[in-house]
N, C-alpha and C positions, 0 to 999 in steps of 0.2 A: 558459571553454573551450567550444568548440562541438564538434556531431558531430565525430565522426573514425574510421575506419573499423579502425585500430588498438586499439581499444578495445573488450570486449566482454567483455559474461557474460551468464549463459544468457536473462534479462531483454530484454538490448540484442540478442539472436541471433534471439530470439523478437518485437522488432519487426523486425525487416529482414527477415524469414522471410515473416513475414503483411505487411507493405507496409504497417506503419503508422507516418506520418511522425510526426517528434519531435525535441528540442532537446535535447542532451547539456548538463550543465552539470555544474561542479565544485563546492565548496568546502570549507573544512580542518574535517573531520568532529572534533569531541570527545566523548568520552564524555559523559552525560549531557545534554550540548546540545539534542539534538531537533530539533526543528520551528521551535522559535523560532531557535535558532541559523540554521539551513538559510535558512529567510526572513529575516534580518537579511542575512547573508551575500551571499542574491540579490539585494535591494531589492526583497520581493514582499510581498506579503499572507501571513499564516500560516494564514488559510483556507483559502487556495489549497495550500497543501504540505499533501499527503493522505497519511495515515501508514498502512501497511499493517500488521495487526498480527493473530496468530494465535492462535485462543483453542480451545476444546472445549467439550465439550454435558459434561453430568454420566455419560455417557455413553463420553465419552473419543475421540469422532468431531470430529476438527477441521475448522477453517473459518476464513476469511478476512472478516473486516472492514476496511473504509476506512472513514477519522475524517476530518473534516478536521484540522488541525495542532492549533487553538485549541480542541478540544472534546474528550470525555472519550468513553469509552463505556458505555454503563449494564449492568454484564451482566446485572440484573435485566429492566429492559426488554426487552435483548438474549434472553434466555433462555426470555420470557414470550414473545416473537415465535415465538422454535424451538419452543416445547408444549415444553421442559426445565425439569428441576427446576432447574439453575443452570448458568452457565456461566464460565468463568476462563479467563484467561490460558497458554499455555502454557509450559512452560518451555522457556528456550532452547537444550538440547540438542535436544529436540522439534523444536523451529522450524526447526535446521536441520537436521535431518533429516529434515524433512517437503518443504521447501522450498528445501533448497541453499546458501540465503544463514543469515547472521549477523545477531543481531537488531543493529540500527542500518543495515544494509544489507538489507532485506526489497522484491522488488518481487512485485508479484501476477505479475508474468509469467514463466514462462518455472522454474512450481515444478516442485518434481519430483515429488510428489505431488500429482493434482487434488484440489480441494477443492471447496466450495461458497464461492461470493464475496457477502459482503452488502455493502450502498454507504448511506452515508449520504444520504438522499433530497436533501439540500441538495445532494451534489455535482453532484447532475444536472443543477443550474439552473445552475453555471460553464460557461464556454463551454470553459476550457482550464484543465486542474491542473497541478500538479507532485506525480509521484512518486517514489519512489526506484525508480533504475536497476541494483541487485543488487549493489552496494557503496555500504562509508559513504562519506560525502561526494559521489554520485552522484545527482543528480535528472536527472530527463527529464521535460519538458513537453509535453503532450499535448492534443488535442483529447477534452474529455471527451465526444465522440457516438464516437469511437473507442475508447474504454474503454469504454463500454459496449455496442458492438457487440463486438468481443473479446471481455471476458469474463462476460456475461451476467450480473451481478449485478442481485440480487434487491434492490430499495430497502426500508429501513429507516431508521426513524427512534427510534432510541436514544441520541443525541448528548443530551451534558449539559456 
């Protein structure tokens, strides 16, 4: 499936809003599937699908991280970057209600609460990612100098 203008959540509202071009794409979301599923699905790289994912300081101050697909996050590293004693995962009520979406459908765009956005410093070096578009089984392909002019993420290297 391609763009279509019928289609839309607060993600896909918030590129058309800001004029940043991108590629709607579909495919039959599973539980537990992931990333690899997603890129199997598109015939892509799993590198390339960048997973959005919402964590806290020890603190209890959330934040937004991108993985690529195939890598993990260190919250150790992660935490030692923020000057925090540790950082974790949130839980998924949390997520969406910090952010609107459902964990398996998370896009950095278009949350409902701002955050601070970390990027894994690899992604910077792809020319175009895929991320999720504010539902499961929704990616959108992107020019990654457009994500990074949007959402000003701060690069980090905590990928393991």
């Amino acid at each position: 499936m391609t763009h279509s203008d019928k289609l839309a959540t607060p993600a896909i509202r918030h590129l058309k809003t800001h004029h940043i071009p991108y590629t709607l794409f579909s495919y039959r979301y599973e539980d537990k599937g992931g990333t690899t599923l997603a890129a199997t699905a598109l015939g892509i790289e799993e590198h390339r699908v960048i997973k959005t994912l919402v964590m806290e300081n020890d603190s209890g101050n959330p934040l937004i991280i991108l993985m690529h697909g195939d890598r993990q996050v260190s919250t150790k590293h992660l935490a030692r970057h923020l000057q925090a004693k540790s950082v974790k995962p949130c839980d998924p009520q949390k997520v969406t209600r910090l952010t609107g979406y459902v964990v398996g459908g998370i896009s950095p765009f278009g949350v409902r609460t701002p955050m601070p956005v970390y990027m894994e410093s690899g992604i910077a070096l792809l020319s175009e990612i895929y991320l999720n578009a504010g539902k499961r089984g929704w990616l959108v392909k992107i020019q990654t100098a457009d994500v990074l002019n949007a959402l000003k993420p701060a690069l980090v290297q905590v990928g393991i």
